[in-house]
C-alpha positions as CSV (number, residue, x, y, z in Angstrom):
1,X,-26.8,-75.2,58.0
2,X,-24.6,-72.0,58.7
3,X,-26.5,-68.9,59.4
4,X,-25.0,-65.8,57.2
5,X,-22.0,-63.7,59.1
6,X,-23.6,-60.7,60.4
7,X,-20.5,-60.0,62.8
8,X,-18.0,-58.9,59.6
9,X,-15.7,-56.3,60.5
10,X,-15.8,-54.2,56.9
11,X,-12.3,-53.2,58.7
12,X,-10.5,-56.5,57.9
13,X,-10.2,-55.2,54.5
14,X,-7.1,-53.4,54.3
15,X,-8.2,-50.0,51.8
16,X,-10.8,-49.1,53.9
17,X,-10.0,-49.2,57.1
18,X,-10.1,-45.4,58.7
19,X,-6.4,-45.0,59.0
20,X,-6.0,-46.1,55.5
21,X,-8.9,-43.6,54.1
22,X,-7.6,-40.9,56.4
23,X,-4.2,-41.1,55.1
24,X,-4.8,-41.4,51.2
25,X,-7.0,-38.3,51.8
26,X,-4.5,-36.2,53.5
27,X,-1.8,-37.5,50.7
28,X,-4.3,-35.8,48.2
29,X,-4.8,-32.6,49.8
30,X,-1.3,-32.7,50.6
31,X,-0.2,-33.0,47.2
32,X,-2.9,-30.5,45.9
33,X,-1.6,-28.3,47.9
34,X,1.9,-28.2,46.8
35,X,0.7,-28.2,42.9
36,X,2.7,-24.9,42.2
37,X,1.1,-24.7,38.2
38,X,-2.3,-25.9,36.1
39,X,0.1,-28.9,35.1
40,X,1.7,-30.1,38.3
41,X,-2.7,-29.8,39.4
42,X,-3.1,-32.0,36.8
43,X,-0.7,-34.5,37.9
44,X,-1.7,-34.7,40.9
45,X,-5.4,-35.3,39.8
46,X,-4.8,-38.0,38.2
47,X,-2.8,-39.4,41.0
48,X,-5.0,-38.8,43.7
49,X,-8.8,-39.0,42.1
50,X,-8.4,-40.6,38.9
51,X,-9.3,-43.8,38.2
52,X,-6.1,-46.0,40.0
53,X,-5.9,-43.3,42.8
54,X,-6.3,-45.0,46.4
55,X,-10.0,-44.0,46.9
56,X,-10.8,-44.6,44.2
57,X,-9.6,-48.2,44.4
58,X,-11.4,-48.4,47.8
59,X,-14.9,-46.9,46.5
60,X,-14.4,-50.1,44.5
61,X,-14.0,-52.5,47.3
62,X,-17.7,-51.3,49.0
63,X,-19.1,-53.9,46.6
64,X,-17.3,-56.5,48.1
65,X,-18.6,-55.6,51.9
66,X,-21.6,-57.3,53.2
67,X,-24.7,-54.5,53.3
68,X,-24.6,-53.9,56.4
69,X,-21.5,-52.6,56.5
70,X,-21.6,-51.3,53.5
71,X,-23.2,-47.9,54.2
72,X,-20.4,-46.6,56.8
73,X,-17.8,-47.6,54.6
74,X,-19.0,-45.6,51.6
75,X,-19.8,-42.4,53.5
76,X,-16.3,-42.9,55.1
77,X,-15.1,-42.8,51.2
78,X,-17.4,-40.5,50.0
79,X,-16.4,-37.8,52.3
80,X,-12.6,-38.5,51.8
81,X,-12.8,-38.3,47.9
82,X,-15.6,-35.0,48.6
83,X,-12.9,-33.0,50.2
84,X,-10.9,-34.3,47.5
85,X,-12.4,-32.7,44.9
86,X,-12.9,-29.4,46.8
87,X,-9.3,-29.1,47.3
88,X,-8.7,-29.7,43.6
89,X,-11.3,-27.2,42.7
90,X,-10.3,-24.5,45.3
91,X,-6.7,-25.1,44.5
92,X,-8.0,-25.5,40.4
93,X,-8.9,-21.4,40.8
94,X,-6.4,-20.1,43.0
95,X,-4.1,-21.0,40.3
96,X,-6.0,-19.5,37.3
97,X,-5.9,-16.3,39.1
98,X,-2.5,-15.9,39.7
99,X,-1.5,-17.5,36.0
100,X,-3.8,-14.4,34.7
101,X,-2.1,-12.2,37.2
102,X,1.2,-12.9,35.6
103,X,-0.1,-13.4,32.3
104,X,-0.7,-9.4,32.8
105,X,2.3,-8.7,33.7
106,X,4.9,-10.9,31.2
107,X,2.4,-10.0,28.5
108,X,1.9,-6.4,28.9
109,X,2.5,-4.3,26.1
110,X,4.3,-0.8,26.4
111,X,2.6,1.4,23.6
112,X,4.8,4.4,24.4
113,X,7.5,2.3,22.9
114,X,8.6,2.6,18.6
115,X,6.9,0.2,16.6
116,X,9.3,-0.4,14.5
117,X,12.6,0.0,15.2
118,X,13.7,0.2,11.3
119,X,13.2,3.6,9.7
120,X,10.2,4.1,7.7
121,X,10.5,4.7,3.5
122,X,8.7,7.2,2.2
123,X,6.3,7.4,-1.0
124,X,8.8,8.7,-4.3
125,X,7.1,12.4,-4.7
126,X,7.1,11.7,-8.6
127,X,4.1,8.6,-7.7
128,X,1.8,11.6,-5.5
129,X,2.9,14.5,-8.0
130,X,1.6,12.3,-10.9
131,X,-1.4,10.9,-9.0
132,X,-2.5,14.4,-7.8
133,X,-2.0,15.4,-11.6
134,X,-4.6,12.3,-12.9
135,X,-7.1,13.6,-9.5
136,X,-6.9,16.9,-11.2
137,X,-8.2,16.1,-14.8
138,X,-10.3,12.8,-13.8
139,X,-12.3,15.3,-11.7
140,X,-13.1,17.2,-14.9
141,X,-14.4,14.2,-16.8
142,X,-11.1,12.4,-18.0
143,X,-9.8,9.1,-18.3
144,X,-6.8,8.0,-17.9
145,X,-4.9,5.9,-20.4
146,X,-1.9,3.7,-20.4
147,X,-0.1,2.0,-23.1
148,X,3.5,0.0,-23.9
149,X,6.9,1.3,-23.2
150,X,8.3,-0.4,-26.3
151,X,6.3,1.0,-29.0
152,X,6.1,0.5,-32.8
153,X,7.5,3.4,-34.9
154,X,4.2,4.6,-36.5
155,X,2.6,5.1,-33.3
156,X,5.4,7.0,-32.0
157,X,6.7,8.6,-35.3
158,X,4.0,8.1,-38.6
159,X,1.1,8.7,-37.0
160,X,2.1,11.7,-35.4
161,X,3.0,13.7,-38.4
162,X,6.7,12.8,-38.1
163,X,8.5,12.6,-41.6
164,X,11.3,9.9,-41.8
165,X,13.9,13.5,-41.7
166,X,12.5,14.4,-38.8
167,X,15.7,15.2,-36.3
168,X,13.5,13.0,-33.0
169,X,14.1,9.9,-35.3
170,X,17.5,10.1,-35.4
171,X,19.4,8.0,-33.0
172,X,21.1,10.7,-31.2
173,X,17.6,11.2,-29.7
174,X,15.9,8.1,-29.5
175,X,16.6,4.4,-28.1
176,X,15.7,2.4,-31.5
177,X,16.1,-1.9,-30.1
178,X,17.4,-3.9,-32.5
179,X,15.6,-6.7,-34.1
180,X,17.5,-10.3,-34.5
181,X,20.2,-10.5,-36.7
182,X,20.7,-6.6,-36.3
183,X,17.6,-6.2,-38.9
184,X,15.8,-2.8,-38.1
185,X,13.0,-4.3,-35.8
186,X,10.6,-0.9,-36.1
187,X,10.2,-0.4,-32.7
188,X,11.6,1.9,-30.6
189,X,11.5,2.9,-26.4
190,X,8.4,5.6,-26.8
191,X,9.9,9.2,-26.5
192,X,6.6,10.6,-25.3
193,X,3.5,9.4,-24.0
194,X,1.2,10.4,-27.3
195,X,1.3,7.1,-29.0
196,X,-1.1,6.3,-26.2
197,X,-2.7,9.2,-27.8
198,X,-3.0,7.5,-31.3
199,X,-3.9,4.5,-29.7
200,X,-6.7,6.1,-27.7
201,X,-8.3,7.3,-31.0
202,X,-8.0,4.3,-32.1
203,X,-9.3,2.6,-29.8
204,X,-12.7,4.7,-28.9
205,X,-15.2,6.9,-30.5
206,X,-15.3,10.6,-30.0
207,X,-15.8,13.0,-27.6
208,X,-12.2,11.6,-26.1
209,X,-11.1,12.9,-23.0
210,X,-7.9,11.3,-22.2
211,X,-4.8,11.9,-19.8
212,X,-1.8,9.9,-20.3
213,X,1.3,9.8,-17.6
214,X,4.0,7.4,-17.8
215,X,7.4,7.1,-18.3
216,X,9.4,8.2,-21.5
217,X,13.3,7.7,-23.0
218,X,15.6,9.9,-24.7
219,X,19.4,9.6,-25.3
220,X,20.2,12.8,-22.9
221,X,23.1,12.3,-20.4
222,X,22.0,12.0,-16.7
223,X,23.1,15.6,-15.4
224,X,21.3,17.9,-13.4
225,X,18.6,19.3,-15.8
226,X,18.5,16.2,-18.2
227,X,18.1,12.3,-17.5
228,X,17.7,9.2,-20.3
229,X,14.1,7.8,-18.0
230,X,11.8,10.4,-17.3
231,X,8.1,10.7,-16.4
232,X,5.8,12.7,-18.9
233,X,1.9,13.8,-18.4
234,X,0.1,14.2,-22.0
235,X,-3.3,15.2,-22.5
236,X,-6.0,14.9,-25.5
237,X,-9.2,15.8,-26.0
238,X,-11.4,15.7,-29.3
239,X,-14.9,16.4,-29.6
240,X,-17.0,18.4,-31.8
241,X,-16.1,22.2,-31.5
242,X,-12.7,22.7,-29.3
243,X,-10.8,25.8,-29.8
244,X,-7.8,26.9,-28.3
245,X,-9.9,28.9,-26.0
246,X,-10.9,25.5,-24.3
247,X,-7.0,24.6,-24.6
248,X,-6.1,28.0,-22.3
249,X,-9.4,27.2,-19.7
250,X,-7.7,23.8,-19.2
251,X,-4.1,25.0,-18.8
252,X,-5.4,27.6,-16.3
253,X,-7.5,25.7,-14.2
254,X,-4.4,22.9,-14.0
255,X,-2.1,25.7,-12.7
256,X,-4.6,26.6,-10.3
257,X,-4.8,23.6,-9.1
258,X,-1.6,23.0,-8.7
259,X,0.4,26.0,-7.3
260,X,-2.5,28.0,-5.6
261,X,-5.7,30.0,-7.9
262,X,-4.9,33.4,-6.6
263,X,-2.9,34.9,-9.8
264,X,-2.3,32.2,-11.3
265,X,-2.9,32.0,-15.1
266,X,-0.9,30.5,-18.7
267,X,0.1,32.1,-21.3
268,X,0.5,30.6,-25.2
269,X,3.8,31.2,-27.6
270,X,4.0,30.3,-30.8
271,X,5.7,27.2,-31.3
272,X,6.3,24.3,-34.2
273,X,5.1,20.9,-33.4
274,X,4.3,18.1,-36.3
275,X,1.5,16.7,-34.7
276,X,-0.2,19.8,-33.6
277,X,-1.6,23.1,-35.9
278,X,-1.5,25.5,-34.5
279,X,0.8,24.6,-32.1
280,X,2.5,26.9,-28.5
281,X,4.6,26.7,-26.3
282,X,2.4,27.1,-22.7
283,X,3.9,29.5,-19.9
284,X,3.1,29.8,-16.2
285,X,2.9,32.8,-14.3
286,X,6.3,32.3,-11.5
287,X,4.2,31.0,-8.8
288,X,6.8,32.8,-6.3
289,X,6.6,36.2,-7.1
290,X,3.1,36.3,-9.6
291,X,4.9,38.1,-11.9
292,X,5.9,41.4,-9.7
293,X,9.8,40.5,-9.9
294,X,9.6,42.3,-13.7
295,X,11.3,45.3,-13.7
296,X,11.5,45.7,-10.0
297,X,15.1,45.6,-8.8
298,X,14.2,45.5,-4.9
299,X,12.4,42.7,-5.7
300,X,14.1,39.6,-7.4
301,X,13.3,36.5,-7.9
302,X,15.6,33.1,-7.9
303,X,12.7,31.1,-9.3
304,X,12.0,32.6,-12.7
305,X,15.6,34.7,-12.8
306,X,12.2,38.2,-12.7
307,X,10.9,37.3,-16.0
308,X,7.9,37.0,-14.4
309,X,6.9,33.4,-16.5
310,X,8.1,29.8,-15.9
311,X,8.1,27.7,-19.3
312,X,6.1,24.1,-18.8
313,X,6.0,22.4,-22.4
314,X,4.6,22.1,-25.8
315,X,1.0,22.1,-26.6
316,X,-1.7,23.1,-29.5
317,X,-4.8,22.1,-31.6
318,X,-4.3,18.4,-32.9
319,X,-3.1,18.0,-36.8
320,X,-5.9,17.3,-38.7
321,X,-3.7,14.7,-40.4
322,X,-3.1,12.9,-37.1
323,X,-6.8,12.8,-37.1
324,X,-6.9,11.4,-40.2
325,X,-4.5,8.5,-39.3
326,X,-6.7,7.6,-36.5
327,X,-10.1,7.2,-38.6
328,X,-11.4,10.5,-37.2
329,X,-12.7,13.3,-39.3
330,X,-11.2,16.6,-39.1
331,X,-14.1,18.3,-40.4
332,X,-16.7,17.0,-37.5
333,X,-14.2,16.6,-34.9
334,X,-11.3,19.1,-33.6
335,X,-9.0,18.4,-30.6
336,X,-6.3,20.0,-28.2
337,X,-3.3,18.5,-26.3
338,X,-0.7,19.1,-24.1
339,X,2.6,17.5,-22.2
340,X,5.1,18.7,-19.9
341,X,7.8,16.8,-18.0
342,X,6.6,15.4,-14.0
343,X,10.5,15.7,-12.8
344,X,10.2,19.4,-14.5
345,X,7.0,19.9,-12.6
346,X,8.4,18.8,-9.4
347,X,11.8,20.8,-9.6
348,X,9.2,24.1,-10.2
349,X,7.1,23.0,-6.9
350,X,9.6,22.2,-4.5
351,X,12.7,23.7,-5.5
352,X,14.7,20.7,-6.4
353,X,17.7,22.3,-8.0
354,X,19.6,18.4,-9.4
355,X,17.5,15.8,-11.4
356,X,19.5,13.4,-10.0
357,X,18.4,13.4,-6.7
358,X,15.1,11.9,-8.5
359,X,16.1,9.0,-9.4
360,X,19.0,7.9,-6.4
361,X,16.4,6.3,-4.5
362,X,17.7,8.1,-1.2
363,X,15.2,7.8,1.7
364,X,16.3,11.3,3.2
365,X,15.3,13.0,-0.3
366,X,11.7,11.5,-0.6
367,X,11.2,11.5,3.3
368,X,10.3,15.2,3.8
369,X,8.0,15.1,0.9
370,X,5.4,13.1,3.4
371,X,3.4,9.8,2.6
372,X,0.4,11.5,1.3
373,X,-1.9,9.1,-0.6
């Protein structure tokens, strides 16, 4: 019987003899070493301690030695595939720190440089003149309405007082659309902004406090005083009680606001309107020269040619019939209203001296006026 073969050489088998362990070791470090990015690390990783790397594939052949030899072969592996694994981890961070390093560099950002390299637009100063106009009056309690551009003929004309005569219905004024089969179709592009009047009344209860901007058609040639597509501001308020006292309180404290409070004050001249009784037309005091271009020679003034006033539009006490056509009672309830053109309003702030230049959408027009919101 053969006794067991305690004189095996664990250096008969070929991966793990020294040379062999030495020399897979100094190929991993080697190749570490030379990794010159996170992915050529990675590469070599798997080449030199993954699974199939050379000490790996001798770790495995330990099993196979007798024990007795066992335990100098596997610290023999063990410290080859230890310094392994430092080298990757050493190598692992180096690495990191120098792709962050550049990552700083090839990433930075130069804030002193233009954002945008396309020149900015610009808000139209019609939108802020209108919006500061609605901050005005919702401050003081009102609402602001909107209603439709193409409008039915009674809200536009009937219910405003406006006899089938009357010259705005004519077509030399007013865009009537035709209906199909060029039948009259009753409806018409709204001329003003009070059928959102009527159809406020109609639509609430009173006390009404409403303001109503939008835009407005009329058959006017596009010159530099007129255009066919305006923007108008109305107002309307009815309650128990209003006079035109509260009519000239409002007008003041909307010029005030407006062009400044020092001086600045409205004044009322009779006027003819169908939907209003009595009815004015409202004046500004020339916010230029507050009135002291009048009679003073030394002194003119382009803005109001030194008359002193600057006209802004119609106004008065609502017709009690236009009441009436609303379901309101004229002897509980009295109201006041007013309109005035926004391009007129402008023109007057900023001394724009063409309309057109309103409506041309040219960025160098509307750019000085700011981006206030």
């Amino acid at each position: 019987m053969s006794a067991p073969n305690k004189s095996y050489d664990p250096i008969e088998v070929e991966a793990l003899k020294p040379e062999e362990i030495d020399r897979a070791r100094e190929a991993a470090l080697a190749a570490i070493a030379a990794a010159g990015d996170l992915d050529a690390l990675r590469e070599a990783k798997a080449a030199h301690a993954g699974a199939t790397a050379p000490l790996a594939l001798a770790n495995r052949e330990i099993g196979a030695l007798p024990p007795q030899a066992r335990a100098e072969a596997g610290k023999r592996v063990g410290a080859a595939r230890g310094a392994v694994t430092r080298a990757l981890a050493a190598r692992e961070e180096e690495l990191e720190a120098e792709r962050d390093e550049r990552m700083l560099v090839e990433e930075a950002v130069d804030v002193t440089l233009p954002y945008d390299r396309r020149p900015a637009g610009a808000r139209h100063p019609l939108t802020t003149l209108s919006e500061r106009i609605e901050d005005i009056f919702v401050a003081m309690g009102y609402e602001v309405a909107e209603g439709p551009e193409v409008e039915a003929e009674w809200f536009n004309f009937d219910a405003l007082n406006m006899d089938l005569d009357h010259p705005a219905r004519a077509e030399s004024d007013t865009f009537f659309v035709a209906g199909s089969e060029g039948r009259d179709s009753g409806t018409v592009l709204r001329t003003h902004t009070s059928p959102v009047q009527i159809r406020s009344m109609l639509d609430r209860e009173p006390p009404i406090y409403v303001i109503c901007p939008g835009r407005v058609y009329r058959t006017d040639e596009l010159d530099a005083t007129h255009t066919p597509v305006f923007n108008q501001v109305e107002l309307l308020a009815v309650d128990e009680g209003l006079t035109m006292a509260d009519l000239k309180g409002t007008l003041d404290h909307m010029v005030q606001s407006l062009f400044g409070g020092e001086g600045m004050r409205t004044r009322l001249r009779p006027d003819y309107f169908p939907f209003t009784e009595p009815s004015a037309e409202m004046d500004m005091v020339c916010y230029v020269c507050r009135g002291a271009s009048v009679g003073n020679p030394d002194r003119p003034c382009r803005t109001c040619s030194s008359e002193g006033w600057i006209e802004l539009g119609g106004c008065g006490v609502v017709n009690p019939r236009v009441l009436t056509a609303c379901g309101i009672d004229p002897e509980r309830y009295s109201g006041f209203a007013f309109g005035f053109g926004i391009e007129r309003m402008l023109m007057f702030r900023h001394n724009v001296r063409d309309m057109r230049d309103l409506i041309e959408a040219d960025v160098r027009f509307t750019r000085p006026f700011g981006m206030e919101i």
